[in-house]
C-alpha positions in Angstrom: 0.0 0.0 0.0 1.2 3.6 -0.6 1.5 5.5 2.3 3.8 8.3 1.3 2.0 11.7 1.2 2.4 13.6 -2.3 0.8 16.1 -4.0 -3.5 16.1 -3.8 -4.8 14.3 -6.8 -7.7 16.8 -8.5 -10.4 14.1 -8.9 -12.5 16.7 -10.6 -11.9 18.8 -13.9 -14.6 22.0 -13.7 -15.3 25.6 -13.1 -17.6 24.8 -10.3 -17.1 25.0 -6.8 -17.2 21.1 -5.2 -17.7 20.6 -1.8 -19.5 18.8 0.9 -18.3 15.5 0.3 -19.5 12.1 1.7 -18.1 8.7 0.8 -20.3 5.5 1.5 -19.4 3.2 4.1 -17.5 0.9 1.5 -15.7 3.7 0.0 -17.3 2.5 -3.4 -18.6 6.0 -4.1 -18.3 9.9 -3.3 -20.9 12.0 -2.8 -20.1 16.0 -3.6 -22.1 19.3 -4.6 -21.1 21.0 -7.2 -22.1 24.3 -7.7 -21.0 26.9 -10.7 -23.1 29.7 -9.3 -26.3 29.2 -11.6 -27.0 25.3 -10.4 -26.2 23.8 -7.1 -26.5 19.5 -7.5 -24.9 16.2 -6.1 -23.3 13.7 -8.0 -21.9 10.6 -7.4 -18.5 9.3 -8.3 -17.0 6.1 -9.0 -13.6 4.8 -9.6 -13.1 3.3 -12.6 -11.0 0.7 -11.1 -12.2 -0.4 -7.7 -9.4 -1.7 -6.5 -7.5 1.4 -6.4 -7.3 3.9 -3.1 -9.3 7.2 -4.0 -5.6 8.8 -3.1 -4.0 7.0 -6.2 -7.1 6.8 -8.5 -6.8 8.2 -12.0 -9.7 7.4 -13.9 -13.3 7.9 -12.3 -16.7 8.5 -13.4 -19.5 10.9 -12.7 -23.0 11.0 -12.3 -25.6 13.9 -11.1 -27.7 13.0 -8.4 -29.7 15.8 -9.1 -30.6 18.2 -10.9 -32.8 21.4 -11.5 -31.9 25.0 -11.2 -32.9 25.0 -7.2 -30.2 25.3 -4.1 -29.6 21.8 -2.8 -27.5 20.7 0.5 -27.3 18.7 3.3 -26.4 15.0 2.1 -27.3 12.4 4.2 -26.6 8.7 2.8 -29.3 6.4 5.2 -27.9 4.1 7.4 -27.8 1.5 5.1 -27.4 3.6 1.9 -30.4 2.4 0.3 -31.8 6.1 0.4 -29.8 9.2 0.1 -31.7 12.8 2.3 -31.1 16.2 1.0 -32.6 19.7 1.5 -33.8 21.5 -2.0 -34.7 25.4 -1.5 -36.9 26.8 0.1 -36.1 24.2 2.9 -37.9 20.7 1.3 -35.9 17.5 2.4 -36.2 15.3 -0.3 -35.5 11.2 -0.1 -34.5 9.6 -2.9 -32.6 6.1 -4.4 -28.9 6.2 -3.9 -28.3 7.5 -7.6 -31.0 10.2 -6.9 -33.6 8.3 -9.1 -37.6 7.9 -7.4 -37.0 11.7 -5.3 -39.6 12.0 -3.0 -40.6 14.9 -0.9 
């Protein structure tokens, strides 16, 4: 395993602001929002090759969450990730599947 610290490895390539990150218990996925100023959504992403630490990971893939011109935050993955919890302005909490699919207020 590599342990020596070294430069941060950019796992995202945009003009948007990314933040509020969450990884799943496995560590299979990353949850972030990224906002460019006009949209504020989550996505998901995935390393191409699992068996990789996220610190050495090259290649990964991305995939909104959500989506729509209104202010999300607040991520919450369930306790057993089958539903993902966010707030959508002006203060709704919305549950939906884990790739954002069946959103319910």
């Amino acid at each position: 395993m590599d342990t020596v610290l070294k430069e941060p490895l950019q796992l995202t390539d945009t003009n948007a602001s990314e933040h509020d990150l969450q990884f799943t218990k496995n560590g299979s996925h990353l949850y972030y929002l990224s906002d460019d100023g006009i949209d504020s959504n989550y996505h998901r992403m995935t390393k191409n090759n699992p068996s990789e630490f996220w610190w050495n990971t090259t290649e990964t893939t991305h995939h909104p969450v959500t989506s729509g011109p209104k202010p999300k935050s607040s991520l919450q993955l369930s306790p057993n990730e089958k539903h993902i919890a966010y707030i959508e302005y002006p203060g709704n909490i919305i549950i939906a599947k884990p790739d954002g699919s069946e959103p319910n207020l």
